[in-house]
Each structure stands twice: as structure tokens, then as C-alpha cells.
N, C-alpha and C positions, 0 to 999 in steps of 0.2 A: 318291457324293461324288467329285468329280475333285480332286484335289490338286495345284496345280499350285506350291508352294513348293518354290523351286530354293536353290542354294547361296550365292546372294548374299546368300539373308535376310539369312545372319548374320556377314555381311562387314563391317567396320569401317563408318558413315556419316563423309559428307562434313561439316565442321564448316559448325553453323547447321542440318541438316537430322536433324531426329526419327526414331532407329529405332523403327518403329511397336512397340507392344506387344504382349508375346505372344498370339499365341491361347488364348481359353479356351472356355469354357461359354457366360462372360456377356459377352465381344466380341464387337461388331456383325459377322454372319456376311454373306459375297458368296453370289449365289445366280445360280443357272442355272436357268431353265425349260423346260417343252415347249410351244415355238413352233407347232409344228404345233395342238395344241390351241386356241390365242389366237388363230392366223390365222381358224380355223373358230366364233369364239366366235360367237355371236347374240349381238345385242343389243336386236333387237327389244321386251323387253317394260319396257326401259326407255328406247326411242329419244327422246321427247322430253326426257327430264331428262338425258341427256348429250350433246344436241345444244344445252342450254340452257350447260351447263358447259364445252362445248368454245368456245362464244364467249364465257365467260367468262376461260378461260385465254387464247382470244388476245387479249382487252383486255389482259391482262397489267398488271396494277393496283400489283403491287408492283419493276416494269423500273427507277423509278427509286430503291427503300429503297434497296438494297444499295452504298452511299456510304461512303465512308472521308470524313466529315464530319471540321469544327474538330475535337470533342470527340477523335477519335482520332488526328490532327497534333500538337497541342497538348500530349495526354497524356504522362505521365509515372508508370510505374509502380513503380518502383526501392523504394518504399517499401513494398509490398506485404511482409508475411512470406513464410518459405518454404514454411510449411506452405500458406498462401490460395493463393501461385504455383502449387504444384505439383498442390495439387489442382484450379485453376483448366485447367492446363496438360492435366490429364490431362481433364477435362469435355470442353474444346475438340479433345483428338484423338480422343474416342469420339463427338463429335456428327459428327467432321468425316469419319469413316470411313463411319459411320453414313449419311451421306448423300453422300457418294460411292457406297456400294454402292449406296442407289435409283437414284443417277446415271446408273450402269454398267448396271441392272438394266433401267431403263426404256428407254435410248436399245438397247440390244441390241433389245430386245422391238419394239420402233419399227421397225429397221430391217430385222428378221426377216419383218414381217405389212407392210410397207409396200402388197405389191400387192394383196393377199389382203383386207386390210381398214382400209382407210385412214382411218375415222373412230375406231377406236382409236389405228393408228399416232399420227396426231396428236396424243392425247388423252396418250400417252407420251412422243410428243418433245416438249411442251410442260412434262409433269411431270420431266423431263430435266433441261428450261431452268432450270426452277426449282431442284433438287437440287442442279445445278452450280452457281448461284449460290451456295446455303449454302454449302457444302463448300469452296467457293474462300474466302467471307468469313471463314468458322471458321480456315481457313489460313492466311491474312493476318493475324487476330489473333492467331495463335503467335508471326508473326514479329516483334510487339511484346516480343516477349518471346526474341531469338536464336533462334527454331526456327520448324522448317516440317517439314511431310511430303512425301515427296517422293512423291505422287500415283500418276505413271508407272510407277513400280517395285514400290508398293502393289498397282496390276493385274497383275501380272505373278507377285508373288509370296504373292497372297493364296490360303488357301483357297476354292476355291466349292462352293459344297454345291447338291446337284439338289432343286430342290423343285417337286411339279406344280403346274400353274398354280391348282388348287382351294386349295393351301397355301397359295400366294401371293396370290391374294385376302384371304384370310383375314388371313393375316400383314402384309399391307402396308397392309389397313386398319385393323387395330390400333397398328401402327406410328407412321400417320399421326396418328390419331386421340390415342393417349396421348404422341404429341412435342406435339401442338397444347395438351393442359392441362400439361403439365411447363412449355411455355413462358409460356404464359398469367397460370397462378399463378405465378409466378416476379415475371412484371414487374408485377402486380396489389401484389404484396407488395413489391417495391422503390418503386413509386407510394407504399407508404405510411409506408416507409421509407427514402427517398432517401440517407441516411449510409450503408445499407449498399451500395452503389452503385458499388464500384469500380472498373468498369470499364464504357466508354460501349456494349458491344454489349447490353449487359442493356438498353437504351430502343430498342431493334431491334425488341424480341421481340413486340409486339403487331400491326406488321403480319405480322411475320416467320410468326407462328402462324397468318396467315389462309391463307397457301400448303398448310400442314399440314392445315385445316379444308378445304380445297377439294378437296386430295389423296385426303383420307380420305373425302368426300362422293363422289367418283369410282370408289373402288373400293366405296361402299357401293351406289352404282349396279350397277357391274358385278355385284356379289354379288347382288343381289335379280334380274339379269334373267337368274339361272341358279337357278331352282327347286330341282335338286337342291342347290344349296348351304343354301337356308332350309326347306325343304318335304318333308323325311325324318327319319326318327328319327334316320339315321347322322348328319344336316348337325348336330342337336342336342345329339349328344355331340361332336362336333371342335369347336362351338362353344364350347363350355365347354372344350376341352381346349387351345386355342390362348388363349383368355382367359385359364386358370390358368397357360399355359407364359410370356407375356407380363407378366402379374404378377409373378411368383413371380421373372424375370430383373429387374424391376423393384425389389422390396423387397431382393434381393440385393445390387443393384448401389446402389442407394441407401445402403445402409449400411455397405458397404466404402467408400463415399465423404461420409459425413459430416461428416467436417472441412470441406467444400467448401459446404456447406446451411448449416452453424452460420458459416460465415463470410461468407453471403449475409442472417444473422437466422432460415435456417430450424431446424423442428428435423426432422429426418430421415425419423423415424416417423412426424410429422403429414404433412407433404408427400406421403410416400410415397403413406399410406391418404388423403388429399385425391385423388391424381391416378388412384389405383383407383377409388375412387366414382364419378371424373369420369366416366372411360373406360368400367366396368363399365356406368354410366344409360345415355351415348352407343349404345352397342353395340346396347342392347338395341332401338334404330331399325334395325339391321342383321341382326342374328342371331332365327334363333328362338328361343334360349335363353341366359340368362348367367349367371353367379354368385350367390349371395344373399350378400353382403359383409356384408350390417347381421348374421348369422347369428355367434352370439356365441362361435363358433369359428373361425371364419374368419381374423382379423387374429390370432386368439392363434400359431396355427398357421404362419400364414407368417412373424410375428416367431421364432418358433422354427427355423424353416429358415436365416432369417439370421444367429440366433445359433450356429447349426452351423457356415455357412457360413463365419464369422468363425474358427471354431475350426480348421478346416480348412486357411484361410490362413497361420492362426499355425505348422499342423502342418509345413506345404510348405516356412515360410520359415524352420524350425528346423534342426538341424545332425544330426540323426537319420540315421542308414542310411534310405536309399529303401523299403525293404522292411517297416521300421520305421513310418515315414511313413504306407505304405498299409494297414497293418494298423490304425493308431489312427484314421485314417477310414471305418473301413468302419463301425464302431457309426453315425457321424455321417450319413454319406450313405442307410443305412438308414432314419436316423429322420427325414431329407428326405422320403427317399421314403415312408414310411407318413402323415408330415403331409401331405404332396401327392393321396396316393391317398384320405386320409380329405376332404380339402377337396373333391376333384374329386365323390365321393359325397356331399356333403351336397345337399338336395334345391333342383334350380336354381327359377330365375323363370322363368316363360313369357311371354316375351317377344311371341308371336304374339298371345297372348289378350288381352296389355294393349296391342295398337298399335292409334291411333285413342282412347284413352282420357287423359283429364285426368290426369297426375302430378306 
């Protein structure tokens, strides 16, 4: 892990611009890879489907959504409560970090392997292109609301964590793949409820999602034309271990932010386990192996970690001795951990055996 947060972090900000939120567990983490590996990758055994997808990205299908149309000139949100504001405020600076890190992540990687292997490089500076568009638009809508992030200093003072580029497969196409139904469902469910609507970027989100469907169809590529990632016992358990660690930050962070879903018409828990099942089927085109969700332990267990997780909050944000604090977490974090360790054991799908089959 390099740590590269200096003293400014915690320097007063400039008024209008957002001190980002603390680092945790479940904030979106910046990452570094090993370049030398990605320069050397083959791609051989999937050359034709991402020579298909790299003229795909340069059509570049979605260059002109990304528009500050009437509906956000026009707008007016003053009427919003505090509670919708703020947890709307806080969605918009964890989507917007969130994809600033791919930003960061992909355009390094681009410019690292440019000479070495220049039908990814592209493949990254286009998913770049894209990333920064998010992340720019997610910031822009802050500033309907007095704030911004100040991006510049976010790089500078972010943690980045070393992850090998096998993780990073892995992680970026879950990433892609579960932002694409979070967004999906979302505006499926405003489609059907237009009143709960309060804000115009929510009628983004269905081209918005195709970026994320095309992202995640890219490094599903990449994943399958590296055997060792689908085609050994070890790829079968990180498969499932990077599916539970994705989850598991999901139903967490879902329910530390419910007020934000009930004020969209969602309710938390259904959303949650909707965008697991989404992601968990998807995967299972990717990975040899994935979760058994429908597994009548499964969701008990993980709503159990968030009801910890919630407890834990309450422990941190109480007026206790430090010492006190971590003593009354450690039963909680324990029983994360044994929920986690029993979910990761329950017996997976095999993914291999049912591709090629009607589901």
C-alpha cells in the first residue's frame, strides 16, 4: 500500500469546495497496478471480441449524453429536505470518487503499456474518456447544490492501494458490471415512479449504464483470454472471494445509506439483494464459479453483517474512551467475520458447467 496523504488533507477547504470523506473500509479505494504485467498481457484468445469492442468505444455512442440540459438550468432544488440533500450529496461524492479512481486508474495504465501494447492502451484511454466524463458530471451536480470536489488534491492526497493486475481484473469487472444494475434499476424504477424524481440526472442513467455494461463486457474479455484467471481451482476461489468482498461492501454501504433509497421509493434491502442477483447471474458469464444467493442463508447472513455494521457506527460516533469503543467492536466484527467465512463456504454454482446452457 503506498500512502501518499499529506498534511493538507486536513486543512480547512476553500468555501463551495467538499472535504472529501474519511477513508474507510467501504470508500471507494485508488489503486496502483503492475504495469509490467499488463504491458506483457496476451490477448490473443480473445482478439476478435475486443477488436470488436475497441470500435465500439471509438464510436463513442454516449460523447454527446453527458449535457447539462434545460431540466438542470431550470432546476431548482431548495425544496429538497435535509435529510434527501444530504444523503443525495453524499451518493454523488462516492459515485464521483468512485469513478475518478477508474479514471486515474485506467489513463495511468494507458500510458504505462502505450508502446508495449497499444490495442489495450487504447482500450484504457477510451475507458478513461469515459470515467472522466462521469466523474466530471457527478461534480457538476454537487455544485447545484454549493459544493464540488476539488479533484486535483483528491490525487494527491488519496490513499492508493497496490493491487496485481489479476485483482484488478477481477475487481474492475465487478465494479463495472454491479455500477451497471445499481444504475439500471434505479431509473427502471423512477420510469415507474416519476414523482420520485427529484433530480434530472436520475433520466441519465440508462444510457449512462451502457458505458458501465461495455466496461465490464471489456474486462470480461480480458478475464477469459487469461486462463489462469477462469481455468484453476485457485481462479475458483478468488472468484467467489472477490464476489463476497463486492457484495458484502455493497449491502453495507447500502444500509448505512437508506434514507437516500427510501427517498428515491426504494427500500434498501430489496434494492440491495435485486442488484446481487443482478451481478451474481452476470458473473457467472465471467467467472468459473459464483455465489449461490437463492441459498436460504445467504441474504440472512449478510443482512446480519450490516446490522453489526450499523452497530459499529453508532459505537465510533458515541462519546466512549477510544479503548472502550474497540473493545465493544470486537464481539461485532468477529460475528462479520464468521458470517462471511460461513457464506464464502456455502457450496458455490459452477459456473463452467452451465455456460452454453438455457437459464
Amino acid at each position: 500500500m503506498v500512502n501518499t496523504l499529506d498534511k493538507t488533507a486536513s486543512e480547512s477547504v476553500k468555501a463551495g469546495i467538499k472535504a472529501p470523506s474519511k477513508e474507510t473500509l467501504l470508500t471507494p479505494r485508488f489503486y496502483i497496478t503492475d504495469f509490467e504485467t499488463a504491458a506483457n498481457l496476451s490477448l490473443k484468445e480473445q482478439e476478435t471480441e475486443l477488436q470488436a469492442m475497441l470500435t465500439e468505444m471509438r464510436n463513442d455512442y454516449n460523447r454527446h449524453h453527458f449535457v447539462r440540459d434545460e431540466d438542470f438550468k431550470a432546476g431548482c432544488w431548495d425544496h429538497l429536505d435535509e435529510t434527501t440533500k444530504e444523503g443525495f450529496i453524499e451518493y454523488l461524492e462516492r459515485s464521483c470518487i468512485s469513478e475518478f479512481s477508474g479514471f486515474l486508474l485506467f489513463k495511468e495504465l494507458s500510458r504505462k503499456i502505450k508502446d508495449r501494447n497499444p490495442i489495450l492502451s487504447e482500450m484504457f484511454h477510451l475507458m478513461a474518456r469515459d470515467e472522466a466524463r462521469h466523474a466530471g458530471f457527478l461534480n457538476k451536480a454537487m455544485s447545484d447544490f454549493n459544493l464540488s470536489l476539488d479533484l486535483g488534491k483528491v490525487t494527491k492526497t488519496r490513499t492508493y492501494t497496490f493491487f496485481p493486475l489479476e485483482w484488478v481484473i477481477y475487481t474492475v469487472y465487478l465494479s463495472e458490471k454491479i455500477g451497471y444494475w445499481r444504475y439500471i434499476i434505479i431509473f427502471r424504477h423512477l420510469e415507474k415512479h416519476p414523482e420520485k424524481q427529484f433530480y434530472p440526472i436520475f433520466k441519465k442513467f440508462e444510457n449512462w449504464c451502457q458505458d458501465e455494461n461495455r466496461h465490464g463486457d471489456i474486462f470480461n474479455a480480458l478475464l477469459r483470454s487469461q486462463p489462469k484467471l477462469w481455468n484453476t481451482w485457485q481462479s475458483r476461489l478468488w472468484s467467489r472471494f472477490f464476489l463476497l468482498s463486492v457484495f458484502v461492501t455493497h449491502t453495507l454501504t447500502v444500509h448505512e445509506r437508506a434514507s437516500f433509497y427510501e427517498s428515491l421509493g426504494l427500500n434498501a434491502t430489496e434494492f440491495d439483494q435485486e442488484v446481487i442477483r443482478k451481478t451474481n447471474e452476470t458473473s457467472a458469464r465471467a467467472f468459473p464459479s459464483v455465489l449461490d444467493v437463492d441459498h436460504p442463508e445467504f441474504y440472512p447472513r449478510l443482512q446480519r453483517c450490516s446490522d453489526r455494521n450499523l452497530k459499529m457506527k453508532a459505537i465510533g460516533e458515541s462519546n466512549a474512551p477510544k479503548f472502550i469503543k474497540n473493545l465493544r467492536k470486537l464481539p461485532l466484527i468477529a460475528g462479520i467475520v464468521g458470517d462471511l467465512l460461513r457464506i464464502y463456504l456455502l457450496k458455490p454454482i459452477d459456473a463452467e458447467a452451465l455456460r452454453g446452457t438455457v437459464r
